[in-house]
C-alpha positions as CSV (number, residue, x, y, z in Angstrom):
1,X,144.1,58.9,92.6
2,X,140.9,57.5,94.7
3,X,140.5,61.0,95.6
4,X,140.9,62.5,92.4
5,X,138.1,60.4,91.0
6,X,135.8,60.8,93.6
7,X,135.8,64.7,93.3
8,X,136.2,64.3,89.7
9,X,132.5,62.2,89.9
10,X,131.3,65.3,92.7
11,X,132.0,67.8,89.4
12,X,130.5,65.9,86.9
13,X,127.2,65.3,88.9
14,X,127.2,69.3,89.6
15,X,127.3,69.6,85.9
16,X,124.8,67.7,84.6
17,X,122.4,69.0,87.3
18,X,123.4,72.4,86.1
19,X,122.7,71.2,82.5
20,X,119.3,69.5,83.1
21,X,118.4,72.9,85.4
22,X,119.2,74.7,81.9
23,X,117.6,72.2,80.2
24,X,114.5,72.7,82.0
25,X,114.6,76.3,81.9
26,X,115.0,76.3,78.2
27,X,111.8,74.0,77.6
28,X,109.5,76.1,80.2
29,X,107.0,76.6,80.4
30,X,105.4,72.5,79.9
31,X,102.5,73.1,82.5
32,X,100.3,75.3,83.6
33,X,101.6,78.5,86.1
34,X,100.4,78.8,89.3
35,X,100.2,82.8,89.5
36,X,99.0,83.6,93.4
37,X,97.1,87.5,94.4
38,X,97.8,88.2,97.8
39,X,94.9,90.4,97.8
40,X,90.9,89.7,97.2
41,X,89.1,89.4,93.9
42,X,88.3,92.9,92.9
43,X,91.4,94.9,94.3
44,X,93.3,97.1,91.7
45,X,96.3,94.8,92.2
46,X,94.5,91.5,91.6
47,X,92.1,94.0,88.5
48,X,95.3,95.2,86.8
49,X,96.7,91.8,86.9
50,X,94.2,89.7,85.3
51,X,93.7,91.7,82.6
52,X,97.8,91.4,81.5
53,X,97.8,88.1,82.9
54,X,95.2,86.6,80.2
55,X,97.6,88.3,77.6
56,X,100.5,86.5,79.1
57,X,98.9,83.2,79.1
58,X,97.7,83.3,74.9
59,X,101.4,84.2,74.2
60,X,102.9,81.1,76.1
61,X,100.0,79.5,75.3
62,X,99.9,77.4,78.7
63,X,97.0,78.8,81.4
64,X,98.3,81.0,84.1
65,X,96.1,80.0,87.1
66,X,95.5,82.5,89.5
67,X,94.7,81.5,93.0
68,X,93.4,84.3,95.4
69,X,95.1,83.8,98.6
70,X,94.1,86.8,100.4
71,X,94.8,87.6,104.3
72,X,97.2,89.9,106.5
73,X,97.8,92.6,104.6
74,X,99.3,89.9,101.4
75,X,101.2,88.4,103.9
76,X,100.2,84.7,103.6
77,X,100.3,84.9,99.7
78,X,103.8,86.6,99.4
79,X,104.9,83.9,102.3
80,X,103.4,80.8,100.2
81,X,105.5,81.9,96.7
82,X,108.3,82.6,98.8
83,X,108.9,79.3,99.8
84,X,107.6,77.8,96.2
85,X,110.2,75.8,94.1
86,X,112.0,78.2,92.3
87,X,110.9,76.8,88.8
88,X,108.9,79.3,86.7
89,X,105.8,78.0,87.9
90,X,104.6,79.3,91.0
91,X,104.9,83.5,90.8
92,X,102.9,86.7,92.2
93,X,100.8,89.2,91.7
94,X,103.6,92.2,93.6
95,X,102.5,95.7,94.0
96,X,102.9,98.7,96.0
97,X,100.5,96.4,98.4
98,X,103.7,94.5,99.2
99,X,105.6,96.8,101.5
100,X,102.6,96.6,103.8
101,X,103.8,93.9,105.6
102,X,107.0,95.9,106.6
103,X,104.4,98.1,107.7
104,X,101.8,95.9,110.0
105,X,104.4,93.6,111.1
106,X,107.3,93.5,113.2
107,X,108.4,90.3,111.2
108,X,107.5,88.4,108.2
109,X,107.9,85.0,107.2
110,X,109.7,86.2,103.9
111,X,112.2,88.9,103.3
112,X,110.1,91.5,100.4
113,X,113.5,91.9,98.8
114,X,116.0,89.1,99.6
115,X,113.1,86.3,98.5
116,X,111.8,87.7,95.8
117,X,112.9,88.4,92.6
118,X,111.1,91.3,90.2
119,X,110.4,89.9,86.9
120,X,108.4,93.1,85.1
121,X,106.2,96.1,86.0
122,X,102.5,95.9,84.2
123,X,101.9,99.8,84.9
124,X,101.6,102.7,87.6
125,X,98.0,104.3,88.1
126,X,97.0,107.2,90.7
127,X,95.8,107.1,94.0
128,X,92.4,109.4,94.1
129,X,91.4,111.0,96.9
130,X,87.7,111.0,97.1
131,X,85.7,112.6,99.5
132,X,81.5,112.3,100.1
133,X,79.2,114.6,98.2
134,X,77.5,115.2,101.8
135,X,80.8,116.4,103.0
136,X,80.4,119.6,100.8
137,X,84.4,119.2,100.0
138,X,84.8,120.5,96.2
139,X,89.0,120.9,96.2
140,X,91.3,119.9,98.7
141,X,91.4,123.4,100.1
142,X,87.7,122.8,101.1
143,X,89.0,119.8,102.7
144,X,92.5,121.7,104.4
145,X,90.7,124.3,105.5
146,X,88.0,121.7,107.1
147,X,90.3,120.2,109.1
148,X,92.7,123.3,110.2
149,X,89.4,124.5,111.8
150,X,88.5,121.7,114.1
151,X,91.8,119.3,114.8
152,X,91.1,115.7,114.9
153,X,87.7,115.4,113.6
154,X,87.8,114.8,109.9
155,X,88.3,110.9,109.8
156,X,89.7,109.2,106.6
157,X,89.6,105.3,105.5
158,X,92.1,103.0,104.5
159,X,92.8,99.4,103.7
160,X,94.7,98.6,106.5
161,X,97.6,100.1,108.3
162,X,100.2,100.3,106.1
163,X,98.2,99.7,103.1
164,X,98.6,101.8,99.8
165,X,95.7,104.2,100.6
166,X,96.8,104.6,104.4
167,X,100.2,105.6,103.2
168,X,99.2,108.1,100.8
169,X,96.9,109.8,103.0
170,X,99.9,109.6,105.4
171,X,101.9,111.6,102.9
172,X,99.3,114.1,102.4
173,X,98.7,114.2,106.1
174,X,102.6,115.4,106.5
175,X,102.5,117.9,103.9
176,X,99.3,119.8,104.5
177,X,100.3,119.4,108.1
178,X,96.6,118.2,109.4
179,X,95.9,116.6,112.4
180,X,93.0,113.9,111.2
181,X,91.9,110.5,112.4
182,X,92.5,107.1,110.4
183,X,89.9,105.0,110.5
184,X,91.1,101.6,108.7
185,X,88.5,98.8,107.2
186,X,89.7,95.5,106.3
187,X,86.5,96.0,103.5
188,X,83.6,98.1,103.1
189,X,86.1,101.6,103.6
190,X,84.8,103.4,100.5
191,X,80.8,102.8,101.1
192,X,81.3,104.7,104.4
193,X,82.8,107.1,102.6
194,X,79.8,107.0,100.0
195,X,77.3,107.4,103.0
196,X,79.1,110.0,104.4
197,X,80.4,108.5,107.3
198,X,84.3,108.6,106.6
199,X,85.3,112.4,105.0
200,X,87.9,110.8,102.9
201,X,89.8,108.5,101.3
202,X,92.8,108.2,98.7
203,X,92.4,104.7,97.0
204,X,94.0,103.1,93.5
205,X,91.8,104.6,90.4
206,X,90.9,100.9,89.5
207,X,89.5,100.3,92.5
208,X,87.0,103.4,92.7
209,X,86.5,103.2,88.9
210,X,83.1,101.9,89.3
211,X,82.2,104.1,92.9
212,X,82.9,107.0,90.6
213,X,79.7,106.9,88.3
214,X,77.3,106.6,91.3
215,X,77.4,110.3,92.0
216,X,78.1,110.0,95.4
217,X,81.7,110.6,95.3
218,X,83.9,113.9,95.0
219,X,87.2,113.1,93.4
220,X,89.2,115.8,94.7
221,X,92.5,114.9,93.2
222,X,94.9,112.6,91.7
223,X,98.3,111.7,93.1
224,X,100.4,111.4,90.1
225,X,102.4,114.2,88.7
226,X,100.3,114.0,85.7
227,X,96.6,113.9,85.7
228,X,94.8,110.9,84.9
229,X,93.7,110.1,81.4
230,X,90.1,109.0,82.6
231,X,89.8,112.4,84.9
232,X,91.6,114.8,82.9
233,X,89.6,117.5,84.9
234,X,90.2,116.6,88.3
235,X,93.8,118.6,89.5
236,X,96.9,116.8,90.9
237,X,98.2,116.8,94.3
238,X,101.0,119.3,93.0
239,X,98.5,121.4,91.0
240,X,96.7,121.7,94.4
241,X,99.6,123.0,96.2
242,X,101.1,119.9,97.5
243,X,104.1,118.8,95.5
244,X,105.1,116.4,98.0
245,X,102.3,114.8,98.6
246,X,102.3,112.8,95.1
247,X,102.5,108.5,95.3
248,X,101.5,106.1,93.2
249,X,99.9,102.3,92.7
250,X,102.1,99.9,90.7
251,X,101.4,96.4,89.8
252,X,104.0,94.1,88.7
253,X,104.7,90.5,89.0
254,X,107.6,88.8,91.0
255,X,109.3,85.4,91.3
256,X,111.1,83.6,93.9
257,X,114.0,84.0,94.7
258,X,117.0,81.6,92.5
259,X,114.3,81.5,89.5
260,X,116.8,80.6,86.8
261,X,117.3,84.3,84.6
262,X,116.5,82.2,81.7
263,X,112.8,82.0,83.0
264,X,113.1,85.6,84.5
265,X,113.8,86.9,80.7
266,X,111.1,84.9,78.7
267,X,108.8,85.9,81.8
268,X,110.0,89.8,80.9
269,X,110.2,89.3,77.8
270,X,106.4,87.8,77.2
271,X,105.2,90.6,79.9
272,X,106.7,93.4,77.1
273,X,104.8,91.8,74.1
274,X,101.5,91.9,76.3
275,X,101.5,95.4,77.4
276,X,102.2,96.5,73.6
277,X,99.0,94.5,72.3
278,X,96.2,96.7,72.0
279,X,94.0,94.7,74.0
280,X,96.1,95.2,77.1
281,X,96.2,98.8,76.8
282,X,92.5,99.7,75.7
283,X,91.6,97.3,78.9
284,X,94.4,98.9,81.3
285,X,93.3,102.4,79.6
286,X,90.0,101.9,80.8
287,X,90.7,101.1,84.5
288,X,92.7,104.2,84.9
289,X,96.4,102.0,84.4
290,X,99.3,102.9,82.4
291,X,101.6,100.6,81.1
292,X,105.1,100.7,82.1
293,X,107.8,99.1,80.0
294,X,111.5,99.0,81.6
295,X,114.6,96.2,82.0
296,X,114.6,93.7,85.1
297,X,117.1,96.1,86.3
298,X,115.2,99.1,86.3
299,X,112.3,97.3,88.1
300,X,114.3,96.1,90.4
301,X,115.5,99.2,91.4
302,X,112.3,100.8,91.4
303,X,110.9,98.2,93.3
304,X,113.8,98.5,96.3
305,X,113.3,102.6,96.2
306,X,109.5,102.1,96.5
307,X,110.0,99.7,99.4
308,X,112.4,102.4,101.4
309,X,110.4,104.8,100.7
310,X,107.3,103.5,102.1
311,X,109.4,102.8,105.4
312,X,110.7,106.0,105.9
313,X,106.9,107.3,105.4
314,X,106.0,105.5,108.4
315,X,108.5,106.8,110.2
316,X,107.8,110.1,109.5
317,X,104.4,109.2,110.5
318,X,105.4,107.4,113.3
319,X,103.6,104.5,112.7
320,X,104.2,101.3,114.3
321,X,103.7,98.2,113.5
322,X,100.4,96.8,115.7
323,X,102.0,93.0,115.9
């Protein structure tokens, strides 16, 4: 009988904690939300997600505080939400950016997909590959045939190894079957590029948006299957003669992991009714972004196939991780 009441007591205690958990989840959000970008002020990630984010914050009508916590490829930023309280309010800026880190390192702090849980997709924009106005490129046969001719001098700039531009210059790398030199920048990548000191580079729209109207740059393609609204005369990868070449930058934001689904779905939910404003989509419009409305499911999924896929690019590329 002692027994009996003493697990009865360990039941009830597990159900009001679940009740008060749902309780909780029901009244979010009460506070302010602590949204963390693992990459610097300025990036198309951190661009694309403030401009949402502001959106998000009217319609819950508590401030979403982003805190820049740049470093390692996102790695100290993903880490830091990954071991946050699982409440609603501590979440991330996630983007194509975060399979970097299974990229540059042999081990992370986190697990991208086990600790994480994706919450909604704000939009996909393409890569551009840009190339110097010195260099002379004006298509990417200009650029092919550049590089067929003297092996392992054209040079092109990324973020990073691993990063989102390094990759998709990896992918174009494989399919024009080139033999050119990466020459990553932790910052500063697209003014030698400008200058004339990198030949190339394949970087987010948002983030050469402004670089664009200085003159200095060639755009020389886009690496979407369709082209982009903002350079509707500049060809895609495909259009070029490089089908599989194409990628992508996606921005999204994630939660960690055990984030009660009632928070998940008002999170989703709230992140829906933002990118159908006009507000978000003449901003988003402008920086080269297109919205992307689909389930937690579906970004889930996309999410896990983007991370796999980016793995078995470096592979191909046989890249390995420098730490």
């Amino acid at each position: 009988m002692i027994r009996f009441c003493a697990l009865r007591g360990v039941v009830t205690a597990a159900l009001l904690l679940a009740a008060v958990a749902s309780g909780e989840a029901q009244q979010w959000p009460t506070r302010p939300i602590r949204m963390i970008s693992p990459f610097p002020a300025g990036s198309a990630s951190d661009t694309t997600s403030r401009i949402v984010l502001d959106q998000i914050s009217q319609l819950l009508g508590r401030p979403m505080v982003i805190e820049s916590r740049p470093g390692a490829g996102g790695r100290l930023g993903f880490a830091e939400v990954a071991k946050a309280e699982p409440d609603g309010y501590t979440l991330v800026t996630s983007s194509s950016s975060m399979a970097s880190g299974l990229v540059l390192h042999k081990s992370l702090p986190y697990d991208p997909v086990r600790d994480f849980i994706p919450v909604a997709l704000f939009g996909i924009q393409p890569n551009v590959l840009v190339a110097s106005t010195q260099s002379g490129f004006k298509t990417i046969a200009d650029l092919v045939a550049a590089a067929k001719a003297k092996p392992a001098t054209l040079t092109f700039a990324s973020a990073g190894i691993g990063s989102t531009s390094h990759m998709a210059a990896e992918r174009f790398r494989l399919a024009a079957d080139i033999d050119v030199r990466h020459i990553p920048f932790r910052e500063g990548g697209l003014t030698e590029v400008m200058a004339g000191r990198i030949d190339f580079y394949f970087l987010p729209l948002a983030a050469a948006a402004s670089a664009l109207a200085t003159g200095k740059l060639a755009v020389l393609a886009v690496s979407t299957p369709r082209r982009a609204a903002l350079l509707p005369s500049v060809p895609t990868l495909a259009e070029a003669g490089y089908p599989n070449a194409g990628s992508s930058f996606w921005v999204g934001l994630s939660a960690p992991a055990n984030t009660p689904r009632d928070i998940v779905n008002r999170l989703h939910g709230v992140v829906q009714e933002a990118l159908q404003t006009s507000a978000v989509k003449d901003n988003l419009t402008r920086v080269g972004v297109e919205p992307q409305l689909m389930s937690v499911e579906q970004f889930g999924k996309f999410f896990n196939e983007d991370l796999a896929a980016t793995v078995q690019l470096a592979r191909d590329a046989h890249i390995e991780p420098p730490e």
